[in-house]
RODO-2510 file (C-alpha; in nm, 4 decimals, decimal comma):
residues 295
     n   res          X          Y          Z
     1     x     4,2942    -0,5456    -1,3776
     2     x     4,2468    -0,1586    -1,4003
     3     x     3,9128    -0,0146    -1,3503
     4     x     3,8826     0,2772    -1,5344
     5     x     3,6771     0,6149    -1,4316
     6     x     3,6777     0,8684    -1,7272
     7     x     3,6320     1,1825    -1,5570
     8     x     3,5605     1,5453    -1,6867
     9     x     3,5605     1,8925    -1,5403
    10     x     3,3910     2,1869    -1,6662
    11     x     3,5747     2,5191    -1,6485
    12     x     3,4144     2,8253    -1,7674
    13     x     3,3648     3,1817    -1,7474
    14     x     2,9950     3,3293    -1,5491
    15     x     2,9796     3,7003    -1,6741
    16     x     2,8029     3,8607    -1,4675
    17     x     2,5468     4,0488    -1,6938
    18     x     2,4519     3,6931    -1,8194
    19     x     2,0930     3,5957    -1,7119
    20     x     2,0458     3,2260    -1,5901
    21     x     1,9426     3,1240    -1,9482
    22     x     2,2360     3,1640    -2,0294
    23     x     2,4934     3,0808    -1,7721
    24     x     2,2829     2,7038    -1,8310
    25     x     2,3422     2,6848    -2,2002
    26     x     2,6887     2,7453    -2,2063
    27     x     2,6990     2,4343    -1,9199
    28     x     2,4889     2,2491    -2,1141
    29     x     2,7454     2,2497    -2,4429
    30     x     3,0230     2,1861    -2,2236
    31     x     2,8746     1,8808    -2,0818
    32     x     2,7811     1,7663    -2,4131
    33     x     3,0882     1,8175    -2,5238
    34     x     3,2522     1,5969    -2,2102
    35     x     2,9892     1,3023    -2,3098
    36     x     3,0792     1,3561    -2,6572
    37     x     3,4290     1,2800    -2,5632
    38     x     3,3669     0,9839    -2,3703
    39     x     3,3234     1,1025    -1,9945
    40     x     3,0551     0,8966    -1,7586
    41     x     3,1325     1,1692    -1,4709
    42     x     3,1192     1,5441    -1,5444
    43     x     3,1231     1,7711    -1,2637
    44     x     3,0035     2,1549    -1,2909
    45     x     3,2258     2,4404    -1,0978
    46     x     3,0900     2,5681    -0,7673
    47     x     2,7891     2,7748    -0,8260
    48     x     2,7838     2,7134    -1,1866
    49     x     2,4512     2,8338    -1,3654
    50     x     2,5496     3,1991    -1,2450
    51     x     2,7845     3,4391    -1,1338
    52     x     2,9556     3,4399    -0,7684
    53     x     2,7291     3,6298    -0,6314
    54     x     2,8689     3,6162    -0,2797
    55     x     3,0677     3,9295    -0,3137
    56     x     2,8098     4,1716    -0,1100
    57     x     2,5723     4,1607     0,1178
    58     x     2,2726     4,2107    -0,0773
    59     x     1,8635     4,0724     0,0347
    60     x     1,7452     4,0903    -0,3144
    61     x     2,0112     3,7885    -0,4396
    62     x     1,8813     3,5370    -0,1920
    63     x     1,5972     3,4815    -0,5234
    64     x     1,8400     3,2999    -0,7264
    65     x     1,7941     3,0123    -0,4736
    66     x     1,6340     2,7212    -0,6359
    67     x     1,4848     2,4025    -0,4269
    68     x     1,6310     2,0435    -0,4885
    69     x     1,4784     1,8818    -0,7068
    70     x     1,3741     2,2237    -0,9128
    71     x     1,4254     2,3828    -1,2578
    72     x     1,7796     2,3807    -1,2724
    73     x     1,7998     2,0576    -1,1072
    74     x     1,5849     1,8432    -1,3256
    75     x     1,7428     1,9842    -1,6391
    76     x     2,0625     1,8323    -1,5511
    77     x     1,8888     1,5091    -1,4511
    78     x     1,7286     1,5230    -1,8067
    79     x     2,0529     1,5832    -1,9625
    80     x     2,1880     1,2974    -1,7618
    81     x     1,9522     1,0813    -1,9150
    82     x     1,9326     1,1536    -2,2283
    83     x     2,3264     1,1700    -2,2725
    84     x     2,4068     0,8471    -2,0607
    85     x     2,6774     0,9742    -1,8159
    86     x     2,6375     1,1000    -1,4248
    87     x     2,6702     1,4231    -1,3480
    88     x     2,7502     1,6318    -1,0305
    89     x     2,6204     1,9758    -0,9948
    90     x     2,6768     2,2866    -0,7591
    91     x     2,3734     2,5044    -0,6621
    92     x     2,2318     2,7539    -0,4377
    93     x     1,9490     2,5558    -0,2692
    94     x     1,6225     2,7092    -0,1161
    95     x     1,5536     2,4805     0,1682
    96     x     1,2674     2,6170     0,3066
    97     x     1,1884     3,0209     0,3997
    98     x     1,5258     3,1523     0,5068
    99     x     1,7128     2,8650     0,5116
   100     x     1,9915     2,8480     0,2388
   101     x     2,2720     2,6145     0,1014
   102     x     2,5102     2,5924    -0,1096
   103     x     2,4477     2,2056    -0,2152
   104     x     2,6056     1,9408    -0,4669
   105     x     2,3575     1,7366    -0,6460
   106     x     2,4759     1,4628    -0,8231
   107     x     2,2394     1,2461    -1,0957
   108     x     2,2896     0,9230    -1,2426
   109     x     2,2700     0,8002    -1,5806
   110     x     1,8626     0,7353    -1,5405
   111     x     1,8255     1,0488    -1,4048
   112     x     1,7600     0,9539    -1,0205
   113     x     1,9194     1,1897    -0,7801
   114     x     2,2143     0,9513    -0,6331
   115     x     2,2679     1,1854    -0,3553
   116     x     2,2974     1,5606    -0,2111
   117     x     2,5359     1,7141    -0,0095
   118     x     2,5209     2,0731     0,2026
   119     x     2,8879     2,2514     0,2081
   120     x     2,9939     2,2074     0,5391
   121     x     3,2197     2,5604     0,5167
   122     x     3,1067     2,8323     0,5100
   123     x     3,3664     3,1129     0,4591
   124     x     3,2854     3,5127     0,5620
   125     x     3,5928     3,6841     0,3702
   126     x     3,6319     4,0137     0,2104
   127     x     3,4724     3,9364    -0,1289
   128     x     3,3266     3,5992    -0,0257
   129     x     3,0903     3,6561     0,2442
   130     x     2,8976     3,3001     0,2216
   131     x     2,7749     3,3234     0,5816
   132     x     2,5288     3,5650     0,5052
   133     x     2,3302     3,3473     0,2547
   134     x     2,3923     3,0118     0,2782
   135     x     2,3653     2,7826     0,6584
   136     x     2,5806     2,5480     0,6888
   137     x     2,5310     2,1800     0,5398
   138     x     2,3136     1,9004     0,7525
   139     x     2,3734     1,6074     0,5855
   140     x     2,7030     1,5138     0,6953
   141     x     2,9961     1,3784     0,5275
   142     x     2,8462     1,1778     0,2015
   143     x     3,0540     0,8656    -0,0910
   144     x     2,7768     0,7806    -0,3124
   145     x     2,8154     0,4587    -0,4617
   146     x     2,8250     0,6129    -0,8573
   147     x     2,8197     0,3569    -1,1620
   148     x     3,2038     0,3492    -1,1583
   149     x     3,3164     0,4280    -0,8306
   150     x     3,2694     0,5867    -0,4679
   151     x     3,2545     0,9324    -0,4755
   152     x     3,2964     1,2344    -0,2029
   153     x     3,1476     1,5602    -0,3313
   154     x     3,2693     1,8498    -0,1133
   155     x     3,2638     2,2040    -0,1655
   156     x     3,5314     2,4803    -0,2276
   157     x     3,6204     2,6027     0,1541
   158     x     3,6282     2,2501     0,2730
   159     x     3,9017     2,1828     0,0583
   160     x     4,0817     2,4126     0,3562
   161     x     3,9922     2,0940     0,6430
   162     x     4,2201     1,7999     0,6068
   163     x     3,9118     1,6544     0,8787
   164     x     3,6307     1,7107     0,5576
   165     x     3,8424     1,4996     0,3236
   166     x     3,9551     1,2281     0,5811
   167     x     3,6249     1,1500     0,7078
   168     x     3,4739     1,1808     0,3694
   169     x     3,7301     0,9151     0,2943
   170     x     3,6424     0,7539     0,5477
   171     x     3,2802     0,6836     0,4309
   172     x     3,4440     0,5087     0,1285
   173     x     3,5229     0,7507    -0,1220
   174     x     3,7734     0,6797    -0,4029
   175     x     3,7375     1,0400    -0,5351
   176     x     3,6845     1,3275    -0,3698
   177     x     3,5398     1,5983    -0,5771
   178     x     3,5688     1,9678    -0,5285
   179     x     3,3477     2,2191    -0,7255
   180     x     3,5204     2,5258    -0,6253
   181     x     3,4954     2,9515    -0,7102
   182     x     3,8338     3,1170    -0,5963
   183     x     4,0317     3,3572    -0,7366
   184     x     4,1943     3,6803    -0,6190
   185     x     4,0735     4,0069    -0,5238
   186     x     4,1528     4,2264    -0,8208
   187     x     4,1526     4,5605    -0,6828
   188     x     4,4745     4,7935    -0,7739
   189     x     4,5048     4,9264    -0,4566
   190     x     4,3734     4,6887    -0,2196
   191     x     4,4217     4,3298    -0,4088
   192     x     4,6721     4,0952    -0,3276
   193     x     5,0179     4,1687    -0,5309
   194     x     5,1246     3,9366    -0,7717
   195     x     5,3729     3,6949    -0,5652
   196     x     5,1057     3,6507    -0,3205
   197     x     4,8497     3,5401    -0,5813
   198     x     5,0929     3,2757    -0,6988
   199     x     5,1377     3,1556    -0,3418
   200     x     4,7633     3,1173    -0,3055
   201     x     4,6800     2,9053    -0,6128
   202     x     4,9749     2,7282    -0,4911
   203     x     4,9284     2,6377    -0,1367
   204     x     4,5339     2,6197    -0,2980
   205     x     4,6594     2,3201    -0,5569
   206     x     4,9033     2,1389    -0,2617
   207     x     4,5982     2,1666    -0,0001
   208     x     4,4192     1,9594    -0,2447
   209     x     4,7465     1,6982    -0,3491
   210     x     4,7976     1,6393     0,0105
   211     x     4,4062     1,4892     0,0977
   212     x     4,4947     1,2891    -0,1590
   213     x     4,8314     1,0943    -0,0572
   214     x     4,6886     1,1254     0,3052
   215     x     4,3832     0,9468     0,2103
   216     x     4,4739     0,7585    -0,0485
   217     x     4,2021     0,8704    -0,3022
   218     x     4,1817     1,0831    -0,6611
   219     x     4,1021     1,4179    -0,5824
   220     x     3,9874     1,6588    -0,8526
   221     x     3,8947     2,0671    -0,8580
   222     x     3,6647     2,2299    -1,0964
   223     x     3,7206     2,5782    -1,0783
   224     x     3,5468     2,9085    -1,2690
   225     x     3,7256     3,1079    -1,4555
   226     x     3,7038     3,5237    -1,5901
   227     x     3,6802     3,8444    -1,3848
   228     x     3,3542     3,8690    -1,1655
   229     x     3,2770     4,2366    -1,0376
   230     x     3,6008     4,2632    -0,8068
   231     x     3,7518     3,9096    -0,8334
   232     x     3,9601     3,7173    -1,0723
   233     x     3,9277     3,3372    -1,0584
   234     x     4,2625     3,1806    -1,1618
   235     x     4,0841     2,8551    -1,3019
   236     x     4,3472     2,5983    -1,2936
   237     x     4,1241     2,3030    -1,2938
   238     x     4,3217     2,0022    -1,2026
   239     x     4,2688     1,5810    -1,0705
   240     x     4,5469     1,4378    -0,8889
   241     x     4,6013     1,0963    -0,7871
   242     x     4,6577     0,8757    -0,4658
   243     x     5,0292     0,9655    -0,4900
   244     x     4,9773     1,3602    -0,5177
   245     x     5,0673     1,3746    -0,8977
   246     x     4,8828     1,5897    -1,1367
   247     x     4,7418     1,4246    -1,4080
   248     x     4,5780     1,7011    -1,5962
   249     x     4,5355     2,0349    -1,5309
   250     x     4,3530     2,3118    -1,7158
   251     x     4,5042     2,6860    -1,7839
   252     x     4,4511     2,9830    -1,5664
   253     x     4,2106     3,1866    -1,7788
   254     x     4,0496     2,9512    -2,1107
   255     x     3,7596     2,7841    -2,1121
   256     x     3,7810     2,4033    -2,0951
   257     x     3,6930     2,0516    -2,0522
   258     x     3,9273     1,8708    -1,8304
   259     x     3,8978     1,5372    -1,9241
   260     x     4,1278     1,2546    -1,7461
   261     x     4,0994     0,8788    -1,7290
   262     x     4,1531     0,7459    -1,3757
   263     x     4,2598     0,4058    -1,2908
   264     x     4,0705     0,3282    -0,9455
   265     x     4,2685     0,0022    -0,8581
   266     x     4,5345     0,2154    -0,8076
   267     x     4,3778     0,3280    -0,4436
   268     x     4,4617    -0,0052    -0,3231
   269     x     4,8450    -0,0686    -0,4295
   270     x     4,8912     0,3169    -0,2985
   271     x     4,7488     0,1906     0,0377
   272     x     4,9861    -0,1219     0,0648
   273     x     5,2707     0,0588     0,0352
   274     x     5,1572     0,3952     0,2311
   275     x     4,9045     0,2871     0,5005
   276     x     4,8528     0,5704     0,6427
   277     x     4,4379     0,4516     0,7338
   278     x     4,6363     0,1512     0,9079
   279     x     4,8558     0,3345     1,1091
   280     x     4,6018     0,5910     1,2410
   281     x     4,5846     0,6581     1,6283
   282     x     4,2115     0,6342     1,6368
   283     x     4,2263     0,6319     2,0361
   284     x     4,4159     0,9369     2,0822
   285     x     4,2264     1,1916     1,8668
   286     x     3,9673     1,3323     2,1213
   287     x     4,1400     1,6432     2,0728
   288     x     3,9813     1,7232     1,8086
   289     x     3,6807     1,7290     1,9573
   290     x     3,7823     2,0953     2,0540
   291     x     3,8674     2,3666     1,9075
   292     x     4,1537     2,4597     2,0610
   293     x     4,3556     2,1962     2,3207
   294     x     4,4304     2,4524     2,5602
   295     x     4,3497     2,2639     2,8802
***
Protein backbone atom coordinates (compact mmCIF):
# COMPACT_ATOMS: atom_id res chain seq x y z
CA UNK A 1 0.00 0.00 0.00
CA UNK A 2 1.88 3.28 -0.97
CA UNK A 3 2.76 5.70 1.65
CA UNK A 4 2.78 8.90 0.32
CA UNK A 5 5.28 11.97 1.32
CA UNK A 6 4.21 15.24 -0.51
CA UNK A 7 7.29 17.09 -0.62
CA UNK A 8 8.12 20.78 -1.64
CA UNK A 9 11.23 22.79 -2.35
CA UNK A 10 11.63 26.39 -2.26
CA UNK A 11 13.77 28.01 -4.96
CA UNK A 12 14.29 31.62 -4.97
CA UNK A 13 16.35 34.49 -5.68
CA UNK A 14 18.45 36.44 -2.28
CA UNK A 15 19.42 39.91 -3.81
CA UNK A 16 21.84 41.03 -2.12
CA UNK A 17 20.74 44.66 -1.24
CA UNK A 18 17.66 42.94 0.40
CA UNK A 19 17.68 43.36 4.25
CA UNK A 20 16.63 40.20 6.32
CA UNK A 21 12.99 41.50 6.41
CA UNK A 22 12.82 40.82 3.42
CA UNK A 23 14.75 37.84 2.27
CA UNK A 24 12.01 36.19 5.22
CA UNK A 25 8.88 37.43 3.56
CA UNK A 26 9.50 36.32 0.28
CA UNK A 27 10.20 32.61 2.18
CA UNK A 28 7.37 33.03 4.03
CA UNK A 29 4.88 33.32 0.69
CA UNK A 30 6.63 30.57 -0.83
CA UNK A 31 6.00 28.28 1.98
CA UNK A 32 2.53 29.32 2.12
CA UNK A 33 2.18 28.80 -1.12
CA UNK A 34 3.75 24.95 -0.80
CA UNK A 35 1.06 24.35 2.20
CA UNK A 36 -1.45 25.90 0.09
CA UNK A 37 -0.75 23.29 -2.43
CA UNK A 38 -0.82 20.44 -0.25
CA UNK A 39 2.92 19.86 0.95
CA UNK A 40 3.50 18.46 4.79
CA UNK A 41 7.45 18.91 4.11
CA UNK A 42 8.87 22.17 2.72
CA UNK A 43 12.45 22.63 2.82
CA UNK A 44 14.20 26.24 2.48
CA UNK A 45 17.58 26.54 0.18
CA UNK A 46 20.90 26.66 2.02
CA UNK A 47 21.25 29.89 3.78
CA UNK A 48 17.91 31.07 2.86
CA UNK A 49 16.75 34.32 4.81
CA UNK A 50 19.84 36.13 3.09
CA UNK A 51 22.31 36.38 0.56
CA UNK A 52 25.52 33.96 0.24
CA UNK A 53 27.47 35.85 2.03
CA UNK A 54 30.46 33.52 1.99
CA UNK A 55 32.08 35.16 -0.94
CA UNK A 56 34.85 37.29 1.17
CA UNK A 57 36.46 37.28 4.05
CA UNK A 58 34.81 39.92 5.89
CA UNK A 59 34.60 40.24 10.33
CA UNK A 60 31.68 42.49 10.18
CA UNK A 61 29.24 39.51 8.45
CA UNK A 62 29.81 37.07 11.26
CA UNK A 63 26.47 39.44 12.88
CA UNK A 64 24.02 37.84 10.69
CA UNK A 65 24.52 34.72 12.90
CA UNK A 66 21.42 33.95 14.77
CA UNK A 67 21.28 31.26 17.85
CA UNK A 68 18.95 28.11 17.58
CA UNK A 69 16.10 28.56 18.77
CA UNK A 70 16.15 32.58 17.86
CA UNK A 71 14.20 35.11 15.74
CA UNK A 72 14.41 33.53 12.58
CA UNK A 73 14.04 30.22 14.03
CA UNK A 74 10.85 30.54 15.95
CA UNK A 75 9.16 32.30 13.06
CA UNK A 76 9.37 29.27 11.04
CA UNK A 77 8.27 27.15 14.00
CA UNK A 78 5.23 29.59 14.21
CA UNK A 79 4.58 29.25 10.63
CA UNK A 80 4.82 25.54 11.07
CA UNK A 81 2.14 25.66 13.38
CA UNK A 82 -0.10 27.71 12.29
CA UNK A 83 0.01 26.22 8.62
CA UNK A 84 0.09 22.42 9.70
CA UNK A 85 3.08 21.05 7.67
CA UNK A 86 6.98 20.45 8.87
CA UNK A 87 9.42 22.43 7.73
CA UNK A 88 13.27 22.24 7.35
CA UNK A 89 15.32 25.31 7.44
CA UNK A 90 19.03 26.37 6.65
CA UNK A 91 20.74 29.00 8.90
CA UNK A 92 23.83 30.56 10.03
CA UNK A 93 23.88 29.59 13.75
CA UNK A 94 25.67 31.58 16.60
CA UNK A 95 26.73 28.87 18.91
CA UNK A 96 28.35 30.62 21.43
CA UNK A 97 31.25 33.66 21.05
CA UNK A 98 33.18 32.63 17.98
CA UNK A 99 31.84 29.55 17.32
CA UNK A 100 29.74 29.35 14.03
CA UNK A 101 27.60 26.89 11.90
CA UNK A 102 25.95 26.57 9.19
CA UNK A 103 22.90 24.37 10.71
CA UNK A 104 19.51 22.74 9.40
CA UNK A 105 16.67 23.12 11.70
CA UNK A 106 13.81 21.27 11.02
CA UNK A 107 10.14 21.92 12.95
CA UNK A 108 7.20 19.88 13.13
CA UNK A 109 3.70 20.54 12.62
CA UNK A 110 3.28 21.74 16.57
CA UNK A 111 6.09 23.71 16.27
CA UNK A 112 8.70 21.56 18.42
CA UNK A 113 12.15 21.55 16.99
CA UNK A 114 12.35 17.71 15.68
CA UNK A 115 16.00 18.01 15.32
CA UNK A 116 19.27 20.10 14.25
CA UNK A 117 22.02 19.27 12.28
CA UNK A 118 25.73 21.14 11.88
CA UNK A 119 27.10 20.79 8.05
CA UNK A 120 29.72 18.48 8.34
CA UNK A 121 31.67 20.25 5.08
CA UNK A 122 32.99 22.88 5.13
CA UNK A 123 34.35 24.06 1.71
CA UNK A 124 37.31 27.04 1.40
CA UNK A 125 36.94 27.79 -2.52
CA UNK A 126 37.45 30.86 -4.50
CA UNK A 127 34.05 32.52 -3.93
CA UNK A 128 32.93 30.15 -1.17
CA UNK A 129 35.26 30.46 1.60
CA UNK A 130 32.94 28.72 4.44
CA UNK A 131 35.95 27.85 6.62
CA UNK A 132 36.39 31.18 7.72
CA UNK A 133 32.93 31.55 9.40
CA UNK A 134 31.35 28.59 10.07
CA UNK A 135 33.24 25.25 12.32
CA UNK A 136 32.42 22.32 11.32
CA UNK A 137 29.13 20.40 12.52
CA UNK A 138 29.16 18.31 16.08
CA UNK A 139 26.23 16.54 16.01
CA UNK A 140 26.95 13.81 13.77
CA UNK A 141 25.10 12.18 11.10
CA UNK A 142 21.15 12.79 12.05
CA UNK A 143 17.21 10.75 10.33
CA UNK A 144 14.64 12.37 12.34
CA UNK A 145 11.68 10.40 12.61
CA UNK A 146 9.23 13.31 10.72
CA UNK A 147 5.29 12.74 10.64
CA UNK A 148 5.65 10.89 7.29
CA UNK A 149 8.92 9.51 7.09
CA UNK A 150 12.76 9.31 8.15
CA UNK A 151 14.57 12.07 7.08
CA UNK A 152 18.52 12.96 6.57
CA UNK A 153 19.09 16.72 6.36
CA UNK A 154 22.60 17.40 5.01
CA UNK A 155 24.09 20.37 3.68
CA UNK A 156 25.34 21.54 0.18
CA UNK A 157 29.27 20.35 0.22
CA UNK A 158 28.35 17.08 1.73
CA UNK A 159 26.46 16.27 -1.15
CA UNK A 160 30.36 15.87 -2.55
CA UNK A 161 30.93 12.55 0.26
CA UNK A 162 29.24 9.41 -0.87
CA UNK A 163 30.42 8.50 3.23
CA UNK A 164 27.78 11.66 4.47
CA UNK A 165 24.88 10.12 2.56
CA UNK A 166 25.65 6.37 3.33
CA UNK A 167 25.96 6.72 6.92
CA UNK A 168 23.17 9.17 7.05
CA UNK A 169 21.34 6.29 5.45
CA UNK A 170 22.49 4.32 7.59
CA UNK A 171 20.78 5.98 10.65
CA UNK A 172 17.47 5.24 8.81
CA UNK A 173 16.78 7.85 6.48
CA UNK A 174 14.30 7.42 3.60
CA UNK A 175 15.12 10.93 2.26
CA UNK A 176 18.02 12.64 2.29
CA UNK A 177 17.63 16.31 1.97
CA UNK A 178 20.08 18.79 0.61
CA UNK A 179 19.59 22.61 1.07
CA UNK A 180 22.27 23.72 -1.17
CA UNK A 181 23.86 27.48 -2.68
CA UNK A 182 26.04 26.68 -5.86
CA UNK A 183 26.37 28.23 -8.87
CA UNK A 184 29.27 29.43 -11.03
CA UNK A 185 31.73 32.06 -10.76
CA UNK A 186 30.53 34.71 -13.17
CA UNK A 187 33.50 36.65 -13.86
CA UNK A 188 34.32 37.36 -17.79
CA UNK A 189 37.72 36.82 -17.48
CA UNK A 190 38.27 34.54 -14.74
CA UNK A 191 34.78 32.42 -14.56
CA UNK A 192 34.42 29.10 -15.71
CA UNK A 193 33.46 28.98 -19.67
CA UNK A 194 30.29 27.80 -20.60
CA UNK A 195 30.93 23.87 -21.30
CA UNK A 196 32.47 23.67 -18.00
CA UNK A 197 29.45 25.17 -16.21
CA UNK A 198 27.26 22.55 -17.84
CA UNK A 199 29.63 19.82 -16.66
CA UNK A 200 29.36 21.09 -13.11
CA UNK A 201 25.56 21.23 -12.66
CA UNK A 202 25.89 17.97 -14.26
CA UNK A 203 28.31 15.90 -12.39
CA UNK A 204 26.48 18.30 -9.37
CA UNK A 205 22.82 16.59 -10.30
CA UNK A 206 24.52 12.76 -10.88
CA UNK A 207 26.55 13.20 -7.43
CA UNK A 208 23.22 13.53 -5.94
CA UNK A 209 21.24 10.49 -8.28
CA UNK A 210 23.96 8.19 -7.36
CA UNK A 211 23.49 8.46 -3.11
CA UNK A 212 20.35 7.67 -4.05
CA UNK A 213 20.46 4.17 -6.02
CA UNK A 214 23.51 3.44 -3.69
CA UNK A 215 21.45 3.90 -0.70
CA UNK A 216 18.35 3.20 -1.70
CA UNK A 217 16.59 6.45 -0.51
CA UNK A 218 14.74 9.78 -2.22
CA UNK A 219 17.14 12.36 -2.40
CA UNK A 220 16.10 15.95 -3.08
CA UNK A 221 18.19 19.53 -3.67
CA UNK A 222 16.87 22.90 -2.97
CA UNK A 223 18.98 25.23 -4.59
CA UNK A 224 19.02 29.42 -4.80
CA UNK A 225 18.73 30.96 -7.66
CA UNK A 226 19.85 34.85 -9.32
CA UNK A 227 23.29 36.49 -9.54
CA UNK A 228 24.94 37.20 -6.03
CA UNK A 229 27.93 39.79 -6.19
CA UNK A 230 30.31 37.47 -8.38
CA UNK A 231 28.31 34.19 -8.60
CA UNK A 232 25.47 32.83 -10.56
CA UNK A 233 23.48 30.00 -8.94
CA UNK A 234 22.09 27.72 -11.69
CA UNK A 235 18.98 26.68 -9.47
CA UNK A 236 17.90 23.46 -10.89
CA UNK A 237 16.07 22.23 -7.92
CA UNK A 238 15.38 18.61 -8.34
CA UNK A 239 14.13 15.03 -6.01
CA UNK A 240 15.13 11.84 -7.39
CA UNK A 241 14.17 8.52 -6.37
CA UNK A 242 15.69 5.13 -5.08
CA UNK A 243 16.34 4.21 -8.74
CA UNK A 244 18.21 7.60 -9.71
CA UNK A 245 15.22 9.00 -11.79
CA UNK A 246 14.22 12.57 -11.67
CA UNK A 247 10.93 13.17 -10.75
CA UNK A 248 10.71 16.88 -10.86
CA UNK A 249 13.03 19.34 -11.41
CA UNK A 250 12.83 23.13 -11.34
CA UNK A 251 14.45 25.61 -14.17
CA UNK A 252 17.83 27.15 -14.00
CA UNK A 253 16.93 30.77 -13.26
CA UNK A 254 12.73 31.20 -12.12
CA UNK A 255 11.53 31.26 -9.00
CA UNK A 256 9.61 28.17 -7.84
CA UNK A 257 7.97 25.69 -5.72
CA UNK A 258 9.06 22.23 -6.45
CA UNK A 259 6.43 20.23 -5.36
CA UNK A 260 6.59 16.21 -5.85
CA UNK A 261 4.66 13.38 -4.27
CA UNK A 262 6.92 10.54 -3.14
CA UNK A 263 5.88 7.06 -2.65
CA UNK A 264 8.15 5.79 0.41
CA UNK A 265 7.29 1.99 0.05
CA UNK A 266 9.13 2.17 -2.86
CA UNK A 267 12.62 2.12 -0.67
CA UNK A 268 11.89 -1.36 0.11
CA UNK A 269 11.03 -3.13 -3.40
CA UNK A 270 14.27 -0.98 -4.69
CA UNK A 271 16.24 -2.80 -1.91
CA UNK A 272 14.99 -6.41 -2.86
CA UNK A 273 16.00 -6.20 -6.08
CA UNK A 274 19.36 -3.98 -5.58
CA UNK A 275 20.77 -4.85 -2.11
CA UNK A 276 23.45 -3.08 -2.16
CA UNK A 277 23.16 -2.49 2.21
CA UNK A 278 23.16 -6.49 2.04
CA UNK A 279 26.05 -6.99 0.14
CA UNK A 280 28.30 -4.45 1.93
CA UNK A 281 31.87 -5.59 3.12
CA UNK A 282 31.45 -4.10 6.52
CA UNK A 283 34.78 -5.97 7.69
CA UNK A 284 37.01 -4.72 5.13
CA UNK A 285 36.42 -0.93 5.24
CA UNK A 286 39.06 0.20 7.87
CA UNK A 287 40.52 2.01 5.13
CA UNK A 288 38.60 4.54 5.40
CA UNK A 289 39.58 5.30 8.52
CA UNK A 290 42.48 7.20 6.69
CA UNK A 291 42.82 9.54 4.54
CA UNK A 292 44.88 8.25 2.20
CA UNK A 293 45.81 4.14 2.16
CA UNK A 294 49.27 4.68 1.41
CA UNK A 295 50.83 2.18 3.80
Amino acid sequence: MPRPLQLALLQHACPVDASKADHLAACERLIRQAAGDGAQLIVTQELFAGHYFPQAEDEALFDLAEPVPGPTSRHIAALATELGVTISVSLFEKRTAGVYHNTTATFGPDGSLIGKYRKMHIPDDPRFYEKYYFTPGDLGWQAFAMPSATVGTLVCWDQWFPEAARLTALKGAELLLYPTAIGYYNDAEQGEPADVREQQLAAWRTMMQGHAIANGVFVAAANRIGKEDDLTFWGSSFVCGPDGAILAQASRDQEEVLHTELDLDAIEAHRRGWPFLRDRRIDAYQALYKRVDDA
